[in-house]
N, C-alpha and C positions, 0 to 999 in steps of 0.2 A: 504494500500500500504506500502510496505518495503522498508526502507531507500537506500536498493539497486537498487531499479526500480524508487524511487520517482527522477522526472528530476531538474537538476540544476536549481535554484531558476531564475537566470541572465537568464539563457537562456529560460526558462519560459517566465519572461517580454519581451526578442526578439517576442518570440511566440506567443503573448499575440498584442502585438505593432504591428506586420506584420500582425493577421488576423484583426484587428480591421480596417485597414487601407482600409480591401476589401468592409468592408463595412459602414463607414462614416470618415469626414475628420475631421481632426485634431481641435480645437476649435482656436487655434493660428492663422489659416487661415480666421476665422468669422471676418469680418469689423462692428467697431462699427458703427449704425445708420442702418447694414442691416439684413433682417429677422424679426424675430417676437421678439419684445419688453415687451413680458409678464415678469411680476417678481408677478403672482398672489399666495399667499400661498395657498387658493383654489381657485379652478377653476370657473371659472364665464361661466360654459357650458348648455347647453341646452341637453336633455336626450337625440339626437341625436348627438349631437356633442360631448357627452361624451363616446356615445359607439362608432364613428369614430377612438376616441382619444385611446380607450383602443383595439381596434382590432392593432390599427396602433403599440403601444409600445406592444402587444403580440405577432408579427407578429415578432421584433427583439428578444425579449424574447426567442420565440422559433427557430429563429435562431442561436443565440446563444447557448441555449441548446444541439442543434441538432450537433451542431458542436464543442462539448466537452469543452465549458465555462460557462456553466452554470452549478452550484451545484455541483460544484467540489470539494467540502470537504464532499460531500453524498457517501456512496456505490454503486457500478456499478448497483446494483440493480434497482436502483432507477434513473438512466443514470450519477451519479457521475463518479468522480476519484477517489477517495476516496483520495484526498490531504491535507494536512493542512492548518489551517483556516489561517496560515500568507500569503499561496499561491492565496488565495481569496480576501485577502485585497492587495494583488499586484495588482492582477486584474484588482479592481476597480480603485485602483490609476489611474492605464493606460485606462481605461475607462473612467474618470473623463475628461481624455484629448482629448475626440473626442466629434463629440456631434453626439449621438447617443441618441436615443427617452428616455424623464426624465420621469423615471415612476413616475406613479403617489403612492397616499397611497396606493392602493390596490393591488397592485404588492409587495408591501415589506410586506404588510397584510399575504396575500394568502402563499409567499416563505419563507419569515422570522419566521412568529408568528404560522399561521395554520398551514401548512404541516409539521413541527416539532413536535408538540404538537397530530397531528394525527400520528406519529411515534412512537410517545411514548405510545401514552393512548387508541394510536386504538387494533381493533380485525385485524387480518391477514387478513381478509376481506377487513376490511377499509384501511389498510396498502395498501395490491393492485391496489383498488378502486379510491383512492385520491392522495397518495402522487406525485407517479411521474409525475401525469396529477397536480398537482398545481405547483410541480417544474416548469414544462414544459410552466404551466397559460394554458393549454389546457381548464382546470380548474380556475373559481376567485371565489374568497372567501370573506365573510365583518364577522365584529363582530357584533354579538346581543347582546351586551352585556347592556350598560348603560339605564337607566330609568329614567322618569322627579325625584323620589326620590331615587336614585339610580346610585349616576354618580363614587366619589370617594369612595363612600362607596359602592363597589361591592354587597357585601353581603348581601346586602340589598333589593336583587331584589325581585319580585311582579310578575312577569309569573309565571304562575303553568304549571307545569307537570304530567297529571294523567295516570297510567296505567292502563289498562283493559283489559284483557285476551290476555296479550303480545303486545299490541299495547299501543301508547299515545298521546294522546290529549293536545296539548298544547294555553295555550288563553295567550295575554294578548300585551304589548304594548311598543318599543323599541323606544332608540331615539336617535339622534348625531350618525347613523351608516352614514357611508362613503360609495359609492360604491355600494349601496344598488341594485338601479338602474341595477346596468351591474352586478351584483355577479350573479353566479350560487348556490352557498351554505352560507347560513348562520350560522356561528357557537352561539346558545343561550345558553345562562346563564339559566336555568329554577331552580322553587324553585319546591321541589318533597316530602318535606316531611316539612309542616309549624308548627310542634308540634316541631321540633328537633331547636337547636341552632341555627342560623343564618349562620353560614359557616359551617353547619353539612348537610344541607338538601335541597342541591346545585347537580341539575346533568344537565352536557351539552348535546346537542345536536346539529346533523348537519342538518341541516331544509333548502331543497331543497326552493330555491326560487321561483320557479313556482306554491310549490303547494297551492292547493285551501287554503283559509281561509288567506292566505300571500296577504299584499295589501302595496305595495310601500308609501309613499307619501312627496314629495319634502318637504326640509324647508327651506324658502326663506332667505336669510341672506341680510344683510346691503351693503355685498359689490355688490349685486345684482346677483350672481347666487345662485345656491342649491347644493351645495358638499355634504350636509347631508340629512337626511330623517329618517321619524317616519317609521318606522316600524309594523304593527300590528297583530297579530297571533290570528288570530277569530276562534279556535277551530280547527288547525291545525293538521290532522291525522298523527303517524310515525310508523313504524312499530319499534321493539326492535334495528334494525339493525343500525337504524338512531342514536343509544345513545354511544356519546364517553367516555369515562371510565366507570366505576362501579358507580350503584347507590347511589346518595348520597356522592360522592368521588370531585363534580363538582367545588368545591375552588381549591384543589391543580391544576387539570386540569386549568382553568385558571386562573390562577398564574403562569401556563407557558408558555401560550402566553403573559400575561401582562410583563413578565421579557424579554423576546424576543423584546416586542413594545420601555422599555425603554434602553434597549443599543441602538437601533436606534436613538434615539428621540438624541441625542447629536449634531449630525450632520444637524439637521434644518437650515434652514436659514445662510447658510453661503456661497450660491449661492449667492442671493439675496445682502445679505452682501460686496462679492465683486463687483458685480454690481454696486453699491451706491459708491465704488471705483472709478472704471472706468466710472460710470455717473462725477464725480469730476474732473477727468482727463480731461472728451470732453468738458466742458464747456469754452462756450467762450468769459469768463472773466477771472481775477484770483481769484484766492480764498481768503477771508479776514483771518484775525488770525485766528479770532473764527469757521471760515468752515473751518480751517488746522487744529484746535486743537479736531477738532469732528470727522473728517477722521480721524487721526491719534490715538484715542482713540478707533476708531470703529476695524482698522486694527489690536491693539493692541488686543483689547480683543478678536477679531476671531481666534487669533494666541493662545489667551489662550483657547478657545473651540477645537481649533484642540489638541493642546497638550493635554483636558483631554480625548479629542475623542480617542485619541491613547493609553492612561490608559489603559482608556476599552477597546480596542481593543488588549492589551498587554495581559489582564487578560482572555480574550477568549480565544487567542490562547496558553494563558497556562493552560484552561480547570477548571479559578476560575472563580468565581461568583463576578463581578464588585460591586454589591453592591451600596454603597454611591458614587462613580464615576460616574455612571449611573443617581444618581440623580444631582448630581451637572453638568451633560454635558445637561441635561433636564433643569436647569436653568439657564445656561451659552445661549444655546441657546433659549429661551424667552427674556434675556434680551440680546440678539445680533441683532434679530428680532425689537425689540423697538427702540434699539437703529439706527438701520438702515432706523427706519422711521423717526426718529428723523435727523440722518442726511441727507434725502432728502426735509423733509420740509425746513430747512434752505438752501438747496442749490439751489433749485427750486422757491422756493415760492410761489408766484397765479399762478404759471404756473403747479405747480401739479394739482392744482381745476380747471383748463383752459382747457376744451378739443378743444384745438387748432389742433392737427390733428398733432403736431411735435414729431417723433420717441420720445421714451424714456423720457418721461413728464408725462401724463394724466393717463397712464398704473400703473404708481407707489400707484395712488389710493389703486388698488388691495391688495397692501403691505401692507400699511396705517391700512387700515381696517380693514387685513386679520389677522394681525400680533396678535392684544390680543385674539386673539382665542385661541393661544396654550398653553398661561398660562392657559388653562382646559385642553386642550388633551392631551392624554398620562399621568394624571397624576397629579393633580393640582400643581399648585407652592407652595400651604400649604403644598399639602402630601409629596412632596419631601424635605420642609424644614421638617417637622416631621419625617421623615426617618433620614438625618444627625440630629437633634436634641437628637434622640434616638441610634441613631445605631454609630455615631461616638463620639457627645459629653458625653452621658450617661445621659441624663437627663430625671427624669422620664415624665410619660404620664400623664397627667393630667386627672386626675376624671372625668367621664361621669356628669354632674347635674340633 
């Protein structure tokens, strides 16, 4: 779009503000104490209540699409506007402000990480095939990506990929995928060629989730549901068409969704974060020094995640690569998340571990428990400090043993 047809930025958010209004209310209008009380990082659902949940936020997803806010910085082709990406983080801001269904991982999975990545690396085939049906979530998408020896260290994966007169057979054993459950296509990391280097002999694949030799299986977590799931590929048939980039090329390909996953990753937990606020506020005592001096610290530091949130979001829409900001909004929000559970332990007390049945108390569990998961996801908290170690301090790497 040409700076002569693109619409005023102000009047955009009018337009943005008015249709959002037709279809959910404003969050300023939510009474605390009323609705649903989750602040779960993952979902404590049952594989029916999970595909409920995900029909229910694809159902505004593609209303929104449908009615030219969704993927707005894509080309028409693809049902964009072809807008700029500051015109998309307007958006959201004004999105932020209704409560409108919270997608879960696998909605910023499928729109942010895969359908980009199949834009890039796909054949015109796949380009037609997937992207606008993922824009849309007509289409969900999960990553195959990590393995029990194989989580930070990508490259290290252990599925094989064998060709045999244009077709490939894929075996082997995936784990920590999200979404597994309700995806339609699975994007795999396979290893294709185990004589060549480690990140030489790397090719993806989109490996339809239904098909034969695919066997889901929940992994029970501590906070007591299953967000994640092993994945198993027992000899998986694909035809050539199923392989996204060039063979052997499967590192860079993901490395473009892994760069996709951490500009996201900033903005974690700072829902919840304000929440543990407003849990501060309704209480109906007052707060002692030390619960004023742990809100007030938690406040501060959210306010420094949104600020580096905005870095990165500075450097997208001027088309650089965020780099070390990316990783530092990845540990800003890990320890906002910590910190958030720290500040409701002290404000709650036995009344977190109490499931007494009263709104916004027993539900923080979820947070609790949920919250050191993400010092792994997306990312570990080592490899992000090893990223600033190397890329901003200059300090070398340290010898393999």
């Amino acid at each position: 779009m040409n700076q002569a047809t693109m619409p005023d930025l102000d009047q955009f958010v009018d337009e943005a503000r008015a249709w959002l209004r037709t279809v959910a209310e404003p969050r300023t209008q939510i009474k605390w104490g009323v609705g649903s009380d989750s602040v779960a990082v993952f979902e404590n659902w049952t594989a029916e209540q999970e595909r409920d949940e995900t029909d229910h936020i694809r159902a505004y997803e593609q209303t929104k699409f449908d009615a030219g806010w969704g993927s707005m910085n894509w080309p028409a082709e693809y049902g964009g506007r072809g807008l700029p990406m500051s015109y998309v983080l307007a958006f959201r801001r004004e999105e932020n402000a209704f409560d409108v269904p919270r997608r879960t991982e696998m909605f910023s999975v499928t729109q942010q990480l895969v359908a980009p990545a199949i834009a890039q690396w796909g054949t015109p085939e796949q380009c037609e095939r997937y992207v606008r049906s993922m824009l849309r979530t007509d289409i969900i998408a999960c990553q195959l990506f990590s393995e029990t020896e194989a989580g930070s260290d990508l490259a290290a994966v252990r599925t094989r990929a064998v060709e045999r007169n244009g077709r490939w057979t894929i075996t082997g054993h995936k784990v920590w995928t999200s979404g597994a459950r309700v995806a339609d296509v699975g994007v795999a990391v396979c290893r294709t060629d185990p004589d060549a280097p480690k990140h030489a002999g790397l090719t993806v694949f989109l490996v339809p989730m239904d098909a034969p030799g695919v066997t889901v299986r929940p992994i029970r977590q501590m906070t007591g549901g299953s967000s994640f799931n092993e994945v198993y590929l027992d000899g998986v048939e694909l035809s050539d068409d199923h392989r996204l980039g060039p063979v052997g090329e499967g590192w860079p390909v993901a490395l473009t969704v892994l760069a996709a996953e951490r500009l996201d990753a900033g903005n974690l937990g700072l829902a919840n974060a304000d929440h543990a606020v407003e849990l501060a506020r309704h209480l109906d005592r007052p707060l002692t020094e030390i619960e004023r001096d742990k809100v007030a610290d938690l406040v501060t530091r959210s306010y420094v995640q949104r600020v580096t949130g905005m870095r990165v979001a500075a450097a997208v829409v001027a088309d650089k690569a965020p780099g070390p900001e990316a990783s530092v909004g990845k540990l800003l929000a890990t320890d906002t998340m910590a910190r958030t559970s720290e500040v409701v332990r002290l404000l709650l007390g036995r009344d977190l571990i109490a499931d007494s049945g009263e709104w916004g108390t027993f539900a923080w569990t979820e947070h609790v428990l949920g919250a050191p998961g993400y010092r792994i996801a997306g990312g570990t908290d080592e490899i992000q400090r090893n990223i600033l170690a190397e890329r901003v301090l200059g300090l070398p790497r340290e010898p393999r043993r």
